[in-house]
KEMIKE-350775 format. One record per residue (C-alpha): x, y, z. Coordinates in steps of 0.5 Angstrom, whole numbers, plus 500, padded with zeros to 3 digits. Each point is the difference from the previous one (the first is absolute). Layout:
# residues N
XYZ...
# end
This chain:
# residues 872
500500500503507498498506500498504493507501496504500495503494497506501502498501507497494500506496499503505505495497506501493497508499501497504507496495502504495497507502504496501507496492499508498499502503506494497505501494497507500502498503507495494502505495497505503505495501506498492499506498503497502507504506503495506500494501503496498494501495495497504494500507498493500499499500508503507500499504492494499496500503493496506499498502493496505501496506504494494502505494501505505505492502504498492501507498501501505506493501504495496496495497500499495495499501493500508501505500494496497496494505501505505501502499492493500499500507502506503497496506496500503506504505503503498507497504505493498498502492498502501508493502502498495496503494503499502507492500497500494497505496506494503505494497497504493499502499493506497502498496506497501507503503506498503506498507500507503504504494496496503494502507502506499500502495494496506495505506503506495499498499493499506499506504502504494496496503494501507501508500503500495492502494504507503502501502508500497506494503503494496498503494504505504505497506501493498501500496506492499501494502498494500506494501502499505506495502505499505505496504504497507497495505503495497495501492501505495498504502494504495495505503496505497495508500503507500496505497504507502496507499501506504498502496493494505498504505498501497494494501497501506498497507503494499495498494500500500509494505499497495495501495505495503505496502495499493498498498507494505499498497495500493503497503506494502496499494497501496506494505504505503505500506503504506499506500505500505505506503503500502507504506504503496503502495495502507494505503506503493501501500492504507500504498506502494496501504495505505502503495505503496493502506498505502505501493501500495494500503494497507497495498493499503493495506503500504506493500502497505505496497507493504497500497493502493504494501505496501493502494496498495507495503501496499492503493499495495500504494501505499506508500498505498505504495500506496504506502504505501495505504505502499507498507503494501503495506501500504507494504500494496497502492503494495500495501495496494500499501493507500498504493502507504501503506503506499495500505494497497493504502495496496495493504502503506500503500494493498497497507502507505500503498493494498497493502503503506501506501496497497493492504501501502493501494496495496505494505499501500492500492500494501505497505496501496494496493502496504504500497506496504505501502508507503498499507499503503505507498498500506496501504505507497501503502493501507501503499506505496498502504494501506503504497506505496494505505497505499504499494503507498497504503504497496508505496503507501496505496502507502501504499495494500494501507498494505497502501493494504499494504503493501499498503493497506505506502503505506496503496495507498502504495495494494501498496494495501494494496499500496493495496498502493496503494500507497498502492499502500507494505504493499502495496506504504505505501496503508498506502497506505501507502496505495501504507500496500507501494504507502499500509502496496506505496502497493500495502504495498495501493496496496495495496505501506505493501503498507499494503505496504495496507502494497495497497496502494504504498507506499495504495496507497499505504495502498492505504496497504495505504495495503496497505505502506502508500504501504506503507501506500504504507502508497501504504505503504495493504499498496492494498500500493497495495496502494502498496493503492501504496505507503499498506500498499508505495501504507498498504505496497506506502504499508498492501500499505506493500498495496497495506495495495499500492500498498493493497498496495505496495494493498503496496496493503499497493503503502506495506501494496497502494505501504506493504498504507500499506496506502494504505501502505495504497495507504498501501493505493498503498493493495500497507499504503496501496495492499499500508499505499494497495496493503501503507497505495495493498497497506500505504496503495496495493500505496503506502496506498502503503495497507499501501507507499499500506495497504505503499506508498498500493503502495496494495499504494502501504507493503500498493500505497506496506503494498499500492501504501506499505504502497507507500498501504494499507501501506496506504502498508502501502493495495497495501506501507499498499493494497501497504504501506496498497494495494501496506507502494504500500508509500500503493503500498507507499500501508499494501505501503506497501507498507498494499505505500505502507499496507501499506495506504503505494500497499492501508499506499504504494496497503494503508500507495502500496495498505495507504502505494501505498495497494495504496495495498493501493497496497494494502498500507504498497506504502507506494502503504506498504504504504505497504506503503505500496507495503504498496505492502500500498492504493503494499503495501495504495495500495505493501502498499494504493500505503492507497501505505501508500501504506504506502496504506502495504503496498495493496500500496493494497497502496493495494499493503502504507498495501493493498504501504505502507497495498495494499506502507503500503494507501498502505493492503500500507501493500505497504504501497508493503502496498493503493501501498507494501503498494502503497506499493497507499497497494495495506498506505500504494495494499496500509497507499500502494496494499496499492503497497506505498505495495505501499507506495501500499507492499501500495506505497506500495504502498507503494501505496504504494502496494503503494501507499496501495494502493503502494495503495505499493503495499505502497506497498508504504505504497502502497493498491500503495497496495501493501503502494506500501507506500504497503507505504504505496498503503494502507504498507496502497494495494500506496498497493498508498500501503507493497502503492498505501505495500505494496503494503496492501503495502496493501498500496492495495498497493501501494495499493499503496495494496499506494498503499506497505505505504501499507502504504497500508498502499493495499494504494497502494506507499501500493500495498495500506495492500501496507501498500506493503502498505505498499507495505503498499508495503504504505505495499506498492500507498495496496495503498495496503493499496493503504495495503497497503507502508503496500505499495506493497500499499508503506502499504494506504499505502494504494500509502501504496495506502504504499506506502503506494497508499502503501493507497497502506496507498500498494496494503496505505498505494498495497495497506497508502498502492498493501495502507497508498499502506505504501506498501507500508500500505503494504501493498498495504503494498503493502504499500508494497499495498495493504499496496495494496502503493501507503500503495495507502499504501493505495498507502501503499494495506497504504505507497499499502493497508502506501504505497494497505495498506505494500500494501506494498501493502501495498505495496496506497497502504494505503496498508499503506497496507501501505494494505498495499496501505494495501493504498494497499494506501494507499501506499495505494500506504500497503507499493503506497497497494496502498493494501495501492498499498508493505500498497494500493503496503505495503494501507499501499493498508498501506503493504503499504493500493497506499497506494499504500507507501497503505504501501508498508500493498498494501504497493502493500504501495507496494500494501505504495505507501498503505506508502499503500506507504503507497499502498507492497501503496493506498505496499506495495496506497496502497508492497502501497493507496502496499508494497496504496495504496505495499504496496495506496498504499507493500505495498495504496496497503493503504494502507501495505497503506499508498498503508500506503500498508500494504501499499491499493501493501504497505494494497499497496505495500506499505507496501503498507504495501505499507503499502507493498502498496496498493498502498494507500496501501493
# end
């Protein structure tokens, strides 16, 4: 089953399947042999191939996949509803009514969180019925238990969480729940307490819009105890089992009752769902109270690089709109020029925190923006256009003029529900301008624009098919602008706005005294003013580049654009011409043609959590998940630890041969896989294997007991196995926390320590890296060979065209990711750790046989995101 595609993504998921059925086929022939907890992959992974698999696989119920499908016209908000209607009447079986209740909110937030996070099955613990006593009788009312894990869910979708139990609390003839007093101060209490104490949260929330939502919701949100930290003032509510905070209920009503208002209340008004009207009132509020919600709670060490577009401006960063290759879904874009000026504080993956549209994003470079502005210690004002050049002068920047565009894609605004803010004038702008006047004047033609203008046609062309990256120089910006009534490039546009009338008259009077130097054409190629510190200033302010020679103040780049923008040669009457104190309406008598707004937005951001690319590791790092107790010192040394008598709590097995217990999968002595003893911890009975709880005394049963270990000799054995030495050090755990505390095997931990590597403590192998959009890529930038590509089906380039050439533009196949070079390095060990584990623990074949991190090109990993439930 595949999703509509082409044909040659169809081939592409049929070698996808392919590759992945050929590893769960070696992984349950491995896992055969006895020394995991399970004995086939199917006990822990289930293959999901599409949105209704991931819902049946994860909460159910039965056959909901199917109907799901059914379905598949509707959008997922409204197929959400839907289900939760249909599970409630009994279209999938009968339940309870709280079982009902419960099952119909589990499915339904597995649909509108796409089947992804954790929060369906960990962070809603339970779904209730309650009952208390009211001054009209006894009411009963819908409650949602919610855990921590629920954060995942994301902040709309929280809302839509308690939404959902309206509707099930209507279909059910429930009351409307009815916050007391009592019950609304506790709340608050709770909530400022976990925010001195545990963690501060998306949005700040005042006590009165608090106390507003708990009293209008008409279903209970509460939950467990998520920290161990207690409120002082309103203790012992009957109705609330704990006095310790709920971090999942309170950030339920914190980040999305209240902080997601507005996009709930649209959901709600579209499915025109009723009682919820009041939730209107919250979104002013929280508007308001949003532009400088980026800057709470900086930390030391994470600099503000720019502050709200509000304050006066001072170097921050302009807001473009678009989106490049490497930006998008949280995403923006700055100069690579500026991650250098600021020092390395911002980096590809750096998480910025942004004063709108959204809560923020992580960096990409972008080098088709607007650069920074830097003044050097020697007085020049520099455009920092590339790499190099910052590299240059990074050690001589006194001052950052201006920090170059932040590109924020146009969905984030849509996404994030917040208005546009006012675009500048950029090369997408221009160059609409000019093909509208190219067609105008000349239908299009090339050629007789050419005439016209002085331009060759190849050139004039460049311009037009690439306006990103070729720009016409000052001369043919200038030309153009005459010529065609064409608003003049943003590349020699300055911040006029930035400048009153008398700093314009000012510059203008200046510039109209000062020594010029003519070039081609008639156009000013230098010019050379007077050092004047209030004219320095204004060239500043207006972002011109500049040096300082000789007690001199000289312009040459940008020289023809702007004595042509003051006005530079025309003998006009001051008072006729300057009369208004809009520098670009000033320009407009002046030249003839617009000069737009440049500069029209800037944003506030600054620096979040700093870009991480590294192994995940426990802390203290694991070798081996194998209790050693405290044996094996600070270090939980196995090797130290054989030394000595070692007790500890690790499970109880039987080998059902010659009944020997043991602790290990597979018995000593007759190589047959032992079984697991579960024993009841008040009478000792014994339990059959398929038992977890002890009929007469009907408590969970325990499967582990505390045993004497030779882990001399186990250790001994592992090595003999592995062909290794005694080593040094292998890291274990002190004790075990699983359930039935059922030990690695050693020899995975020998071969960790052999290659370096650590454990995590669900017995797997991680490596953090941040998350970030790409959508086309060239071989020359990853380093792999066009032939190597081609193997892996990237036949053409994105224009359709025969890959022949590494500096072609290639899309990236929708499950294809590229990952850093050290991360390359990292997994190239975990190959080396899996291959000897196959062939010296298992007795298999190796699988990967890789020498360098070229040889991995190709094959399978699996990600998996804080939160969620499923990898992909």
């Amino acid at each position: 089953m595949f999703p509509s595609c082409s044909e040659d993504y169809k081939k592409y998921f049929i070698e996808f399947e392919s590759k992945l059925e050929e590893i769960f086929r070696l992984v349950d022939e491995a896992k055969a042999k006895g020394f995991d907890p399970k004995q086939s992959i199917h006990e822990e992974i289930r293959i999901s191939r599409d949105f209704a698999d991931r819902i049946e696989c994860m909460v159910g119920p039965p056959s909901v996949g199917r109907r799901i499908r059914e379905l598949s016209h509707m959008q997922r908000v409204p197929l959400a509803f839907k289900i939760v209607e249909e599970i409630l009447y009994g279209e999938f079986g009968n339940f309870e009514v709280e079982k009902a209740a419960e099952q119909a909110i589990k499915t339904g937030t597995a649909i509108l969180t796409e089947g992804v996070t954790a929060a369906p099955i960990q962070g809603i613990v339970k779904v209730s019925i309650k009952q208390k006593q009211t001054d009209y009788g006894v009411s009963r009312y819908l409650s949602i238990y919610f855990a921590g894990p629920i954060r995942s869910a994301g902040g709309t979708e929280l809302a839509l969480i308690v939404v959902l139990g309206d509707y099930v609390r209507k279909l059910l003839g429930l009351d409307v729940y009815r916050a007391s007093d009592e019950e609304i101060s506790r709340f608050i209490e709770e909530l400022r307490l976990y925010e001195r104490e545990v963690s501060r949260f998306q949005f700040h929330v005042d006590d009165e819009t608090l106390a507003y939502i708990l009293q209008h919701l008409p279903v209970e949100v509460t939950g467990i105890k998520t920290d161990p930290i207690e409120v002082s003032s309103f203790r012992d509510i009957p109705t609330i089992e704990t006095n310790a905070v709920r971090g999942g209920a309170l950030r339920v009503v914190n980040d999305g009752i209240a902080g997601r208002a507005g996009k709930v209340w649209k959901v709600i008004d579209e499915l025109n769902l009723k009682g919820w009207d009041w939730l209107k009132n919250i979104v002013v509020t929280r508007e308001e109270e949003s532009e400088t919600d980026y800057l709470q709670d900086i930390i030391a060490g994470r600099p503000v690089f720019s502050f709200p577009s509000t304050e006066k401006f001072g170097g921050r960063f302009r807001l473009r709109y678009g989106r490049a290759r490497n930006t998008g879904l949280a995403c923006v874009g700055v100069h690579p020029a500026t991650m250098i000026i600021l020092d390395g504080f911002l980096a590809v993956g750096t998480q910025l925190r942004l004063e709108m549209p959204g809560k923020g994003g992580i960096v990409g470079a972008v080098e088709t923006i607007e650069p920074p502005i830097v003044k050097l210690k020697d007085g020049s004002v520099v455009r920092v256009e590339n790499v190099d050049e910052a590299n240059k002068i990074k050690d001589k920047v006194e001052k950052i003029l201006f920090l170059g565009d932040l590109l924020i894609s146009f969905s984030e605004f849509y996404e994030n529900e917040k208005p546009l803010a006012p675009p500048s004038y950029v090369e997408e702008w221009w160059i609409w301008d000019l093909k509208k006047a190219l067609k105008e004047k000349f239908g299009n033609s090339i050629q007789e624009a050419s005439k016209l203008l002085g331009i060759q046609p190849k050139r004039l062309e460049e311009i037009l098919n690439n306006f990103l990256v070729v720009k016409p120089d000052v001369v043919e910006a200038l030309k153009i602008s005459l010529n065609l009534n064409v608003p003049l490039h943003p590349r020699y546009t300055y911040f006029w706005k930035n400048i009153g009338w008398e700093e314009f008259v000012k510059l203008r009077n200046t510039v109209l005294k000062s020594k010029v130097e003519v070039g081609n054409e008639g156009f000013i190629k230098k010019l050379f003013l007077d050092f004047n510190p209030e004219i320095k200033l204004i060239l500043e302010k207006l972002l011109i580049p500049h040096r300082l020679i000789d007690e001199k103040i000289v312009v040459e780049d940008d020289a023809a654009s702007l004595t042509v923008c003051l006005g530079y040669g025309r003998n006009l009457d001051d008072e006729t011409i300057l009369q208004d104190e809009n520098p670009l309406k000033i320009i407009r008598r002046l030249t003839g043609f617009w000069v737009k707004n440049k500069f029209a937005c800037f944003i506030g951001a600054r620096m979040g959590r700093p870009e991480k690319a590294k192994e995940r590791k426990m802390k203290p790092p694991v070798h081996v998940l194998f209790p050693v107790g405290l044996a094996g010192g600070s270090q939980r040394n196995l090797v130290e630890a054989s030394k000595k008598i070692v007790e500890v709590e690790i499970v109880k097995r039987k080998c059902p041969s010659c009944g020997r217990p043991t602790f290990k999968p597979v018995c000593p002595i007759c190589g047959v896989k032992t079984v697991i003893q579960g024993f009841c911890p008040l009478c000792g009975r014994v339990l059959a294997e398929n038992e977890d709880v002890c009929p007469q005394c009907k408590v969970e049963a325990k499967f582990y007991s505390k045993q004497i270990i030779d882990l001399k000799e186990y250790l001994n054995e592992a090595c003999e196995r592995l062909g290794l030495g005694f080593p040094d050090l292998v890291k274990g755990v002190k004790g075990l926390t699983n359930k039935k505390k059922i030990p690695e095997p050693l020899e995975k931990g020998l071969l960790r320590a052999k290659y370096g590597l650590s454990v995590f403590k669900d017995g797997t192998i991680r490596y953090d890296l941040t998350n970030a959009p790409l959508t086309h890529f060239k071989p020359s930038e990853i380093g792999v060979t066009i032939q190597k590509l081609k193997e892996l089906g990237y036949e053409k380039d994105y224009l359709g065209n025969p890959l022949t050439n590494p500096d072609q533009l290639c899309e990236l196949k929708v499950q294809d990711i590229i990952v850093p070079e050290k991360c390359g390095d990292f997994l190239v060990k975990v190959a080396c750790f899996i291959d000897d584990l196959l062939e010296k623990l298992y007795g298999l074949k190796k699988f990967y046989n890789v020498k360098d991190r070229n040889d991995l090109i190709g094959h399978l990993v699996v990600g998996l995101s804080p939160h969620t439930s499923n990898g992909v």
